[in-house]
N, C-alpha and C positions, 0 to 999 in steps of 0.2 A: 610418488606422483608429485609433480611440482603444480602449485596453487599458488605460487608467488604472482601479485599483480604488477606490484609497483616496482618503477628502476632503482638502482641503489643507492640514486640521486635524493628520487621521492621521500624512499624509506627513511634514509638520515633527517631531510629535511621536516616530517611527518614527526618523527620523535620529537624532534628538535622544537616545536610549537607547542607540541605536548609536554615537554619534560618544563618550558618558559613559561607556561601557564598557570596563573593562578585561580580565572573564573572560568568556569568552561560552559558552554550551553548549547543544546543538540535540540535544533528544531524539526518539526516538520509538518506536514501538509493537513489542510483541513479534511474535515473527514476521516481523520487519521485508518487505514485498515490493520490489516495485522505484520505485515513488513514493515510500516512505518511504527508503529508501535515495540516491536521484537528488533528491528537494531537499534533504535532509540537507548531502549533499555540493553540490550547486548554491549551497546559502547557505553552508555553510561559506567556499567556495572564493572567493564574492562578498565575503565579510566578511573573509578575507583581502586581498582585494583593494585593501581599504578605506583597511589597515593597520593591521587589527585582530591583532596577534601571536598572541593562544591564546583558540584557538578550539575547540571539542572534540564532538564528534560521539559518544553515548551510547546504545548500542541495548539492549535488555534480555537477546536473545540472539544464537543466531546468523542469518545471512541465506543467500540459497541463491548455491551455487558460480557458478552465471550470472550475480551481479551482481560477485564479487567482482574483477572486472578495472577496474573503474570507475576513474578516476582519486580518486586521494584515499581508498580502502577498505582501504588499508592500514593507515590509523590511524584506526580505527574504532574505540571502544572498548569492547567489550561488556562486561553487567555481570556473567554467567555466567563471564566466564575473569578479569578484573579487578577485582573489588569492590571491594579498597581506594585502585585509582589512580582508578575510578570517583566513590568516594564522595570521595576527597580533592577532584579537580576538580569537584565540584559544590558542596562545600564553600565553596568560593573564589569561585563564580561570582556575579556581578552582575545579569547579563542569560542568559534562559532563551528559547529558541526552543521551542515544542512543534509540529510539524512532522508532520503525517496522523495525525493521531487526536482525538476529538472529546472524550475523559475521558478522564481519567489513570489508573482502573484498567486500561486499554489498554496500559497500562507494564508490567505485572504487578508484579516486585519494586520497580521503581523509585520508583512511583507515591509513597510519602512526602517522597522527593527532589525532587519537584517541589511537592507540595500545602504540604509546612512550610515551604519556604526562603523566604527573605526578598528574594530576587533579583526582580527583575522578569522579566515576563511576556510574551511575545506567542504569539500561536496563531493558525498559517495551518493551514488545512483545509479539506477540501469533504465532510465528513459530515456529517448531520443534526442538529440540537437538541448544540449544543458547549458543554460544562459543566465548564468552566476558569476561575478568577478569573485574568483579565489584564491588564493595561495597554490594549494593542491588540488585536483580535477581527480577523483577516480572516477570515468562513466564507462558506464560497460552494459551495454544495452541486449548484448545474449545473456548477460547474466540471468539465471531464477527468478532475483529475488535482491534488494539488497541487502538483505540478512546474508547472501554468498558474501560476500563484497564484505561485508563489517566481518566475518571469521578468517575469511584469507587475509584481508590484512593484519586483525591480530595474530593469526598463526606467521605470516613475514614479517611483524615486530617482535617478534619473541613468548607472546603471552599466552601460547594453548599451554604450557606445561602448568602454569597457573589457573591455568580457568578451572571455573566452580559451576553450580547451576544454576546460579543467577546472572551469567554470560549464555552458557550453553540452551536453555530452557529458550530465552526469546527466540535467540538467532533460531532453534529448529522452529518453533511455532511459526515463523515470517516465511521461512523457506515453505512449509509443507503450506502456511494460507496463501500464497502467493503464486504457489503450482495447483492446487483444489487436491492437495491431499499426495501431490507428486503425481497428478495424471496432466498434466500437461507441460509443455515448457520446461523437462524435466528428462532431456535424454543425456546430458551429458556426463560423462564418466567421473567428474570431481566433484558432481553434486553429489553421488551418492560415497564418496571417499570422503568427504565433508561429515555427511552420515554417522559413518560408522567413526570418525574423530568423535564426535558428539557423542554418541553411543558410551564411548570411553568414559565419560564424565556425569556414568549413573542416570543421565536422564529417561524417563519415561513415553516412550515415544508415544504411546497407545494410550497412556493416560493425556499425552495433550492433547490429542485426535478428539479423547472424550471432550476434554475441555471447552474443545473451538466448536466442536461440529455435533454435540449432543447437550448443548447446554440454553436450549431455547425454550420459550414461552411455549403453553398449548396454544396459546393465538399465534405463532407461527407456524404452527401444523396448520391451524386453520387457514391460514391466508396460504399457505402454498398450497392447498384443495382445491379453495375457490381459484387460484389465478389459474391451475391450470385446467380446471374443467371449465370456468366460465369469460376469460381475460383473454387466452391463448388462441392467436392467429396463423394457422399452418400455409405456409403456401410449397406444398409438394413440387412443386414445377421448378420453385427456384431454390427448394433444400432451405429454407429459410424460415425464421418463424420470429413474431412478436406478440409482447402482453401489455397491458398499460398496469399502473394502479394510481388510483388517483385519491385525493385528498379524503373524499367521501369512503373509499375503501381503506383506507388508512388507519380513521378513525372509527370507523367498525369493525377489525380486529383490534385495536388497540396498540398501535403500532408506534416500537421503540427502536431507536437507531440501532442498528443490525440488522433486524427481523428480514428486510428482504434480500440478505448478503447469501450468494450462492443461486438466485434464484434462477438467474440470468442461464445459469448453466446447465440446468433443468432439461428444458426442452432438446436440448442436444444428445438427449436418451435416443431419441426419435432416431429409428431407423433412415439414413440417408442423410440426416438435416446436419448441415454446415454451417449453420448461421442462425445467430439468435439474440435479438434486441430486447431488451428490458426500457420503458418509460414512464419513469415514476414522476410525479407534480410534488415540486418542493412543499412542503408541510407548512412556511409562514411565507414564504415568496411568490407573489402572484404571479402566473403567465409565467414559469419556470419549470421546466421537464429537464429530470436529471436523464442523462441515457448513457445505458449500458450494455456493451457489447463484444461478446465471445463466440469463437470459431472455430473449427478443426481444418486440420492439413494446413492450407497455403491459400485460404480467404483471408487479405489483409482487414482486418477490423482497423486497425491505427488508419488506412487510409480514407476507410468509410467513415472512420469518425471526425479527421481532417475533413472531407469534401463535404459532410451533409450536418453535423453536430457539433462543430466549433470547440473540436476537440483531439485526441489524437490517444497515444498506449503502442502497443504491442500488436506483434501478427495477430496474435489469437486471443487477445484482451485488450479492450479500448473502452475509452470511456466520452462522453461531451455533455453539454445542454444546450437547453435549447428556449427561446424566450418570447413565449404562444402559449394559446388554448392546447389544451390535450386533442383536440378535435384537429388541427393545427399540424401538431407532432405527427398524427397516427399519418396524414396526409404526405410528409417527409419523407417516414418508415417507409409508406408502399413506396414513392418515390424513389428512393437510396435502394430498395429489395430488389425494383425493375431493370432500374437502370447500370446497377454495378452486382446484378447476377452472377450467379456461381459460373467461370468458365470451365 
């Protein structure tokens, strides 16, 4: 099967930045999930490999406890706890990876650090309309995941015969968090040839599964109870459903960054339902509702979250916020449920 992305233009020109590089630095988006985490680390570990000596992996804040086992996440360097070893290593740097995000206000603070610097460019991504001045452009928006995207291009540079599991381990954990485990977004024939390459290189697939997806708090058992026995808004007529959790809910389970990762996809159990918004109230940001939204078949989420949430994603995963009272949001939700119902 061929997985080649790049022309053979690309390719040469791709080594060629890489092989001139002395500082290397692979950013990416706040909130970091587990794609942006798993090719972070997947290309760092490759570009080690290379013998490329510093190499540096810069996230804006923190990531949730479930990726933090990942090989290589130790020296992660956020720019919330390190500013000045941050800013000095970007400083230095030559060559820029920008790594699952499509615009560099996606950085939040960062975002200057990449826009001024004088360092070269490249930008792997599988979001929509990518508005980064770069060298090299891989966007590919059927992609999975871009953990696909960071292995096909090592594998078109020559580097799976070398890969070890501190390449292989991220890229699969970004691919399967970024499908919910390979149930969605996940029909086409090279993801799972991708798979079984991975497969090759001893990793444990069932042990990461455990990793990501069995490695929470009892207060998130708890909080997925209460939201959906007492949060959870069904409306049958238009296949659609919402929850809120708000600050006060928050901090009555005790809630750590993750805790409410997956939750969004919950209610899509529901016999019929197509559609399902999450609204959770930023934890130190007043009058800020994060929104999160997943769908089956051929409900565009990316466009509902363009038209009503100042945001945008994928058919079937999309994301925005929103800058109001939770009283505010919930009023939007019915709004955006009625009016761009399931056809």
């Amino acid at each position: 099967m061929n997985i080649n992305l790049l022309t053979e233009l690309e390719a040469q020109s791709l080594n060629a930045l890489i092989d001139n590089a002395e500082n290397i630095v692979i950013f990416s988006h706040r909130s970091p999930d587990g794609d942006a985490i798993g090719s972070s680390l997947g290309m760092a570990a490759y570009l080690k490999q290379r013998g490329k000596k510093n190499v540096a992996v810069v996230v804006p804040d923190m990531f949730p406890n479930f990726l933090q086992w990942m090989p290589g996440a130790d020296f992660i360097l956020r720019y919330d706890k390190k500013k000045e070893e941050v800013e000095k290593t970007v400083s230095e740097a030559d060559l820029m990876f920008c790594l699952d995000f499509n615009d560099a206000s996606r950085t939040a603070e960062i975002e200057p650090f990449i826009t001024e610097s004088k360092a070269k460019k490249v930008l792997i991504d599988h979001h929509l309309d990518p508005n980064i001045d770069v060298e090299i452009k891989v966007s590919h928006p059927e992609a999975c995941s871009t953990c696909e995207l960071v292995f096909r291009i090592i594998w078109q540079l020559g580097g799976f015969d070398s890969m070890d599991k501190d390449v292989a381990v991220p890229i699969y954990c970004g691919m399967m968090t970024d499908t919910g485990g390979f149930t969605y977004n996940s029909n086409r024939p090279e993801i799972f040839f991708i798979i079984s390459q991975l497969l090759t290189k001893g990793i444990n697939k069932d042990k990461i599964y455990r990793n990501v997806f069995n490695n929470y708090s009892v207060w998130r058992l708890r909080l997925m109870g209460f939201v959906m026995y007492t949060k959870l808004n069904v409306f049958n007529e238009y296949h659609s459903s919402y929850f809120t959790l708000t600050r006060q809910d928050l901090k009555h389970f005790h809630f750590i960054k993750g805790d409410a990762e997956g939750l969004v996809n919950m209610p899509l159990q529901i016999k019929g339902m197509k559609l399902s918004i999450s609204l959770r109230e930023d934890t130190e940001k007043p009058n800020t509702i994060w929104v999160s939204l997943r769908s089956v078949d051929d409900f565009p989420c990316n466009k509902m979250a363009e038209q009503y949430f100042n945001g945008g994603g994928h058919l079937n995963a999309a994301g925005g916020h929103l800058y109001c009272s939770m009283d505010e949001a919930e009023m939007i939700v019915n709004k955006a449920i009625k009016e761009f119902k399931w056809q």
